[in-house]
C-alpha positions in Angstrom: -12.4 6.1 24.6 -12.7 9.4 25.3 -9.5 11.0 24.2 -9.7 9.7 20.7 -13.2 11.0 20.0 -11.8 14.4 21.3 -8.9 14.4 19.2 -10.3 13.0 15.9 -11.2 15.4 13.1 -8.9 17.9 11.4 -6.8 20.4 13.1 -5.1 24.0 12.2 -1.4 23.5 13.3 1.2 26.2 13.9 4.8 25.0 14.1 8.1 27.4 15.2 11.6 25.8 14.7 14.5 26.9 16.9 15.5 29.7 14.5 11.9 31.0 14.8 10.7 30.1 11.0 7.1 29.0 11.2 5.2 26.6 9.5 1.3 25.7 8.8 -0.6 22.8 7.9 -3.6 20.7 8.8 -3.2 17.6 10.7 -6.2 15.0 10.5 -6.6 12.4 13.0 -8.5 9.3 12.6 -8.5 6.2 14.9 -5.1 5.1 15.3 -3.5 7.0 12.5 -2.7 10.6 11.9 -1.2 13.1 8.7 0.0 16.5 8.7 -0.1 18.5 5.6 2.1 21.1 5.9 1.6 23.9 3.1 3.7 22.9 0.1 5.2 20.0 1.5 4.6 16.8 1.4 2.5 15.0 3.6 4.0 13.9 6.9 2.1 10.7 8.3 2.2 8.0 11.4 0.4 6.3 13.7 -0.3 7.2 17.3 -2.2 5.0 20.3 -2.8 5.9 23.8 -0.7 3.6 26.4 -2.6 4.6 30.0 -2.0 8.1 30.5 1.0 8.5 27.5 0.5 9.2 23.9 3.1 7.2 21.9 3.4 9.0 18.5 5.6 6.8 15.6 6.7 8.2 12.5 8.1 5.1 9.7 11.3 5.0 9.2 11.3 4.8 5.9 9.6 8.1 5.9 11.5 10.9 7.6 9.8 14.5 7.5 11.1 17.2 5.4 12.0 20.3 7.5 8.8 22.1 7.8 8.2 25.0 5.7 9.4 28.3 6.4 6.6 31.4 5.9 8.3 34.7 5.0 9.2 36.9 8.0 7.5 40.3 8.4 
């Protein structure tokens, strides 16, 4: 599959809420699973699988993400 050798491997991620706060981490992506560690968070972490041409991303339930962590404007 094409798309998940593409997307496998570790990625530097950017992230701006609606109120303009960024956040980093480092999402890694392996086959079928994927975890974002966001810097000085805890880990946020899922599964993901490709359904023809639409990537369905899940979250557990029992594991809601933190708000992601502001860096200081300047």
């Amino acid at each position: 599959m094409a798309f998940a050798a593409f997307i496998r491997g570790k990625w530097k991620i950017e992230s701006t809420t609606p109120g303009a706060d960024t956040g980093t981490g480092t999402a890694t992506i392996d086959d079928g699973t994927w975890f974002i560690d966001w810097s000085g968070q805890d880990t946020w972490s899922g599964t993901w699988s490709l359904q023809g041409d639409r990537l369905a991303l899940r979250v557990p339930e029992r594991e809601p993400p933190q708000p992601i962590p502001a860096h200081p404007k300047t």
